[in-house]
C-alpha positions as CSV (number, residue, x, y, z in Angstrom):
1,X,38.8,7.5,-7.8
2,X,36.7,10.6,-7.0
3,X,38.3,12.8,-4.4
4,X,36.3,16.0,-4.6
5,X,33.2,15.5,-2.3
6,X,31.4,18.4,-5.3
7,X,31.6,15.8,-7.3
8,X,29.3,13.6,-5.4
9,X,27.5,16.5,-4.5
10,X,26.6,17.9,-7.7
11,X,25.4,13.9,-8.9
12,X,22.8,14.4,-6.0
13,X,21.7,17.5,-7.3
14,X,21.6,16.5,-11.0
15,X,22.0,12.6,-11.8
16,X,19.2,10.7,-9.5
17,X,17.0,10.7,-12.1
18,X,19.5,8.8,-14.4
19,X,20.0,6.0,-11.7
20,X,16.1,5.7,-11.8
21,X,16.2,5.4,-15.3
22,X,18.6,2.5,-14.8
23,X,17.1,1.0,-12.3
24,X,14.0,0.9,-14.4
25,X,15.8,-0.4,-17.6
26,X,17.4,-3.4,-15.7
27,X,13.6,-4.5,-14.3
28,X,11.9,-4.3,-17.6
29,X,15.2,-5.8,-19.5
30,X,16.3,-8.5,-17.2
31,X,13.5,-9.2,-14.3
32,X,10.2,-8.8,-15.8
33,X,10.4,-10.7,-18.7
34,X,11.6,-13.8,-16.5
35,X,8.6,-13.0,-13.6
36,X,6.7,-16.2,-13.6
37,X,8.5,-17.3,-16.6
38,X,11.8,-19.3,-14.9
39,X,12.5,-22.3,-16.0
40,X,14.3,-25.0,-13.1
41,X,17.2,-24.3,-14.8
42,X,16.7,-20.5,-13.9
43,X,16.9,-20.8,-10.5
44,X,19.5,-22.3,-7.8
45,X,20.2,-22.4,-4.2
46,X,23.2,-20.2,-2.7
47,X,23.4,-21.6,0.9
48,X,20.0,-23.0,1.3
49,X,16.4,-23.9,-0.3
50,X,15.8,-20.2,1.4
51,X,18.6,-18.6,-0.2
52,X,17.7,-18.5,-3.9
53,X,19.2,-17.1,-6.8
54,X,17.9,-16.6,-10.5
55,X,19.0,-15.8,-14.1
56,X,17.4,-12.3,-13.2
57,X,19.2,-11.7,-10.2
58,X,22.3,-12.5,-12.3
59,X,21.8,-10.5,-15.1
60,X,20.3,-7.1,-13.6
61,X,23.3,-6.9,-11.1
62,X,25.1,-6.9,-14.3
63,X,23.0,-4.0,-16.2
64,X,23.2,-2.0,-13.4
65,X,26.7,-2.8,-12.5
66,X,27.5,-1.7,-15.9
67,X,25.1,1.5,-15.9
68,X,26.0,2.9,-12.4
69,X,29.7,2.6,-12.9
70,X,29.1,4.8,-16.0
71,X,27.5,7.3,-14.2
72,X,29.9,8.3,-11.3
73,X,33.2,7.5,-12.7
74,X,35.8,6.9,-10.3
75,X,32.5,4.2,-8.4
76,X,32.7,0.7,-7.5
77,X,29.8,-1.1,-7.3
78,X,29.3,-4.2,-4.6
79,X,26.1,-6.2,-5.6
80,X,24.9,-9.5,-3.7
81,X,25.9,-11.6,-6.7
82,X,29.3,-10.6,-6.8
83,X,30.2,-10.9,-3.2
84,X,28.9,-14.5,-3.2
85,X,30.8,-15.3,-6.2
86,X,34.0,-13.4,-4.7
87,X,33.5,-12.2,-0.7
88,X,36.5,-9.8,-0.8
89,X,34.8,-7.3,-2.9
90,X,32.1,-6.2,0.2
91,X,35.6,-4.6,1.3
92,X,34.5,-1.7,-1.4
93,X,32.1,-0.6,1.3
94,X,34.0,0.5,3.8
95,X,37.4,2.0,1.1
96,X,37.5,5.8,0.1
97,X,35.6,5.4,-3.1
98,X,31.7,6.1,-3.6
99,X,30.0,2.9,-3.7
100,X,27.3,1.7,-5.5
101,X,25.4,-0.9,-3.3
102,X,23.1,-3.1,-4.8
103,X,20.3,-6.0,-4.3
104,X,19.0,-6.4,-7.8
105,X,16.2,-8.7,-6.8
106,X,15.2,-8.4,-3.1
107,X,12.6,-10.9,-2.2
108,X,14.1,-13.8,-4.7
109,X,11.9,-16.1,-3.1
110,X,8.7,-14.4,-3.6
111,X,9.6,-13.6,-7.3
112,X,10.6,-17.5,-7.5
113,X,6.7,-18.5,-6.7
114,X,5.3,-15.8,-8.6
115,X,4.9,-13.4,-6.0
116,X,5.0,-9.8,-6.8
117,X,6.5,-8.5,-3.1
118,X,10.2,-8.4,-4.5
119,X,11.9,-4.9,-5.8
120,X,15.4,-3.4,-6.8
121,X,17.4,-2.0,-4.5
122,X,20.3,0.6,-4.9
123,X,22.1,3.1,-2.1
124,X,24.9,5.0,-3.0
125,X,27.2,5.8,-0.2
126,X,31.0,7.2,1.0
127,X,32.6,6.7,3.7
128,X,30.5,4.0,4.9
129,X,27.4,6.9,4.8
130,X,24.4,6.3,2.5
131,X,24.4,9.4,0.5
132,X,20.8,8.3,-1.6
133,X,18.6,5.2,-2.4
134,X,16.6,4.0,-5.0
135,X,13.9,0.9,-3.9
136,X,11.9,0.1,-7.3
137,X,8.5,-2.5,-7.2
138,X,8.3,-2.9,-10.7
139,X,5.4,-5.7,-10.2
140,X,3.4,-3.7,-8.1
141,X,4.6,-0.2,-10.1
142,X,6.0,1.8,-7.0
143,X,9.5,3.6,-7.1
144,X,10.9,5.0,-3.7
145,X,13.8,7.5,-3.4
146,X,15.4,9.2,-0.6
147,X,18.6,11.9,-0.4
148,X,20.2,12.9,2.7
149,X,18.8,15.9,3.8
150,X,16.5,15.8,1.2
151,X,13.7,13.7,2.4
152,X,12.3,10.6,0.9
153,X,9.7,10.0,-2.0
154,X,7.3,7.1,-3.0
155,X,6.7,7.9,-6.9
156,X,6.8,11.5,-6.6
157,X,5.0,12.3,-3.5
158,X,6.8,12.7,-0.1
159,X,6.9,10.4,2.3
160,X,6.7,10.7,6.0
161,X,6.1,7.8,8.6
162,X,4.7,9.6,11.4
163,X,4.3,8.0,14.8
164,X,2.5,5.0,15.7
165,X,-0.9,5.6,17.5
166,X,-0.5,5.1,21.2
167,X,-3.8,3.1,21.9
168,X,-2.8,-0.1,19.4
169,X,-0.9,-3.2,19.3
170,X,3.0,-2.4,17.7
171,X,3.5,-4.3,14.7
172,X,6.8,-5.4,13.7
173,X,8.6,-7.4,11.1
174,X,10.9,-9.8,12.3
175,X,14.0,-11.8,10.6
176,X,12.9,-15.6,9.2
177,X,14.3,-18.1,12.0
178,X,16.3,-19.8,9.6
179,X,18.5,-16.4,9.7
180,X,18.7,-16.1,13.3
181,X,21.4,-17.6,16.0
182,X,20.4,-19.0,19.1
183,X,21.4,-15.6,20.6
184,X,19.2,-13.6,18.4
185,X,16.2,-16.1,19.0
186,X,16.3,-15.5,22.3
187,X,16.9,-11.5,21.9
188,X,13.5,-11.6,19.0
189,X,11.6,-13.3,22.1
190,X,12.0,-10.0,23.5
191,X,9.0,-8.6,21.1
192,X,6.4,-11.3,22.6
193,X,5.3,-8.9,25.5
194,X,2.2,-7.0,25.8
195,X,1.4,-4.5,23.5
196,X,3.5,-5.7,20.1
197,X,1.9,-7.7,17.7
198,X,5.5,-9.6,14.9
199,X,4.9,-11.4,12.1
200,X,7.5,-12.8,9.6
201,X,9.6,-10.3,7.1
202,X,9.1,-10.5,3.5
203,X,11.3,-8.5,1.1
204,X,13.4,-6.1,3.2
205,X,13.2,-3.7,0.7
206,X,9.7,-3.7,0.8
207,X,9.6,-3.6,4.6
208,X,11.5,-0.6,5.0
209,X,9.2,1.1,2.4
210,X,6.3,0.2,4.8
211,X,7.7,1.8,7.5
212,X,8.6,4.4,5.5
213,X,5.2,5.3,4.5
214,X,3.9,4.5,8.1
215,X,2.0,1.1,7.2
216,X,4.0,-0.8,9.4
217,X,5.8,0.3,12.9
218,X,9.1,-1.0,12.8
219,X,11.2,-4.6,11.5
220,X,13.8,-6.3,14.0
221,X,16.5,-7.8,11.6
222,X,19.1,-10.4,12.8
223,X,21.7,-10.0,9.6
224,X,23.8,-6.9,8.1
225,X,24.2,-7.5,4.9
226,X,24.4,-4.1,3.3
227,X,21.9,-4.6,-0.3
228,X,19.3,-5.5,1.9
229,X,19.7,-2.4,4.7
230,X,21.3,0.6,3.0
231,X,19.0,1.5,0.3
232,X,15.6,1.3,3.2
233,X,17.4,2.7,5.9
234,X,17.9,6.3,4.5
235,X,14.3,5.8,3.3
236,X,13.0,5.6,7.0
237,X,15.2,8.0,8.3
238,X,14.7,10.5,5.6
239,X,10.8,9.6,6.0
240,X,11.6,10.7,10.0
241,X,12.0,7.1,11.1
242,X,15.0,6.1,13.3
243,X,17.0,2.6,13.5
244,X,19.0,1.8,16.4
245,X,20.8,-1.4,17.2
246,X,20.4,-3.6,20.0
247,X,23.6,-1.6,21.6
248,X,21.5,1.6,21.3
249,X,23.6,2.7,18.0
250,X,22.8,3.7,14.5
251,X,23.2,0.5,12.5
252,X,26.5,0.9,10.4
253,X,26.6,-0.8,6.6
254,X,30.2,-1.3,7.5
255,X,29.5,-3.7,9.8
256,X,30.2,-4.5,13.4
257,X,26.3,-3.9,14.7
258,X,25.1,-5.7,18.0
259,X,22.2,-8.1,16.4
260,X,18.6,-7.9,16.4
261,X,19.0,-4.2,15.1
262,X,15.1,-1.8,15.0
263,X,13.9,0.1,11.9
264,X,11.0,2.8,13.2
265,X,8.8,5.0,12.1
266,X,10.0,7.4,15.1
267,X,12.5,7.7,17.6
268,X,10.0,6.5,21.0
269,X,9.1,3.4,18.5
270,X,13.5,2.7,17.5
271,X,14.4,3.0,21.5
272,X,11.1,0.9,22.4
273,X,11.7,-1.8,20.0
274,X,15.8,-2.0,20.7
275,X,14.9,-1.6,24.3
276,X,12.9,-4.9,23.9
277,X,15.7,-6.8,21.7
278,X,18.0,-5.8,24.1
279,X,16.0,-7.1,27.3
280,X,15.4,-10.6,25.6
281,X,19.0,-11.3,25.6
């Protein structure tokens, strides 16, 4: 285990550029080369027809599980395929060792029909902090960083979200129903008021990027897990966005955040939209 915080500190400063290069390898080795290419017996349902996996998924969380770990020794690395095959190792998140959090196909769904909204996500946290993220597009070519305290990047160029203009309609992406409870239905109803135009999330990832890069105003998410928040979060905040739960609080990848939760392009936009989840409780 890594116990010097330098340690981490000097990987900021030095390595990103080698996670990038790993996160590129694993798309052009394991998810390109199967993008509208899987066979039926490529893909299968996790929980649900909506909750798909593929041989990509599979096989890039295993590149980069592989890769990262070499990078930062002393890391674990919790990816979405492992924790379904064993839950107990999402604990990794909130122990004392950095942790490599990982989504290696974000949008499954879209990349199961051919769709080229899907990416690769990565966040590399401590102490239940996101430290840095990596969010790659590789169908649509775009790769997105971000470093705590050292502002956020779409390939190369920096990123900031500004504010939303004061004389339009809101627009906001909202959780799929068939990921909502009865509670959070009635908390996203909050959004249909005057003023805020929602419409249906595609890959968080990709989401979070918008907002990020000030194409979209804000998302209102009903679920926590951490591959599909860390990596985009630190991008929007980093960007100058906010996210706020519907308690008011930063969300927390450990877990334990009042649902709907608000990621903004600003501050007046997070309190707005959490204001609104909160209301339609």
């Amino acid at each position: 285990m890594i116990e010097d915080n330098e340690t981490i500190e000097e990987f900021l400063a030095h390595g990103t550029s080698e996670v990038e290069e790993a996160v590129r390898k694993a798309a052009a080795t394991e998810i390109m080369p199967r993008f509208r290419q899987l066979a039926a017996h490529e893909v299968d349902e996790k929980t649900g027809p909506h909750d798909l996996v593929t041989d990509a998924d599979r096989k890039a969380e295993e590149y980069l599980t592989a890769a990262l770990g070499a990078l930062l020794p002393g890391s674990v690395v919790v990816g979405e395929e492992a924790v379904h095959a064993n839950p107990e190792t999402y604990e990794a998140i909130q122990g004392e060792a950095p942790v490599w959090i990982v989504d290696p196909v974000d949008g499954t769904r879209q990349f199961v029909h051919g769709n080229p909204g899907f990416c690769t996500l990565v966040a590399l946290a401590l102490g239940g902090k996101v430290l840095a993220s990596w969010t790659y597009a590789p169908a649509l070519d775009r790769f997105a960083t971000a470093v705590r305290g050292g502002g956020a990047a779409l390939d190369g160029v920096p990123l900031r979200s500004g504010s939303p203009a004061p004389d339009r309609l809101l627009e906001v992406a909202t959780s799929h129903p068939d990921f909502t409870t009865d509670a959070q239905k009635r908390a996203l109803l909050g959004l249909r008021t005057e003023g805020v135009r929602t419409r249906p999330c595609g890959s968080a990832g990709l989401e979070y990027l918008n907002v990020a890069r000030g194409e979209l105003d804000a998302t209102a998410f009903s679920w926590e897990a951490a591959w599909d928040h860390a990596a985009g979060l630190l991008l929007v905040e980093e960007a100058g966005g906010a996210h706020l739960t519907r308690a008011g609080e930063p969300f927390r990848i450990t877990g334990g955040n009042a649902l709907p939760f608000t990621a903004a392009r600003d501050a007046a936009t997070a309190r707005r939209v959490a204001g609104l989840l909160s209301g339609g409780a």
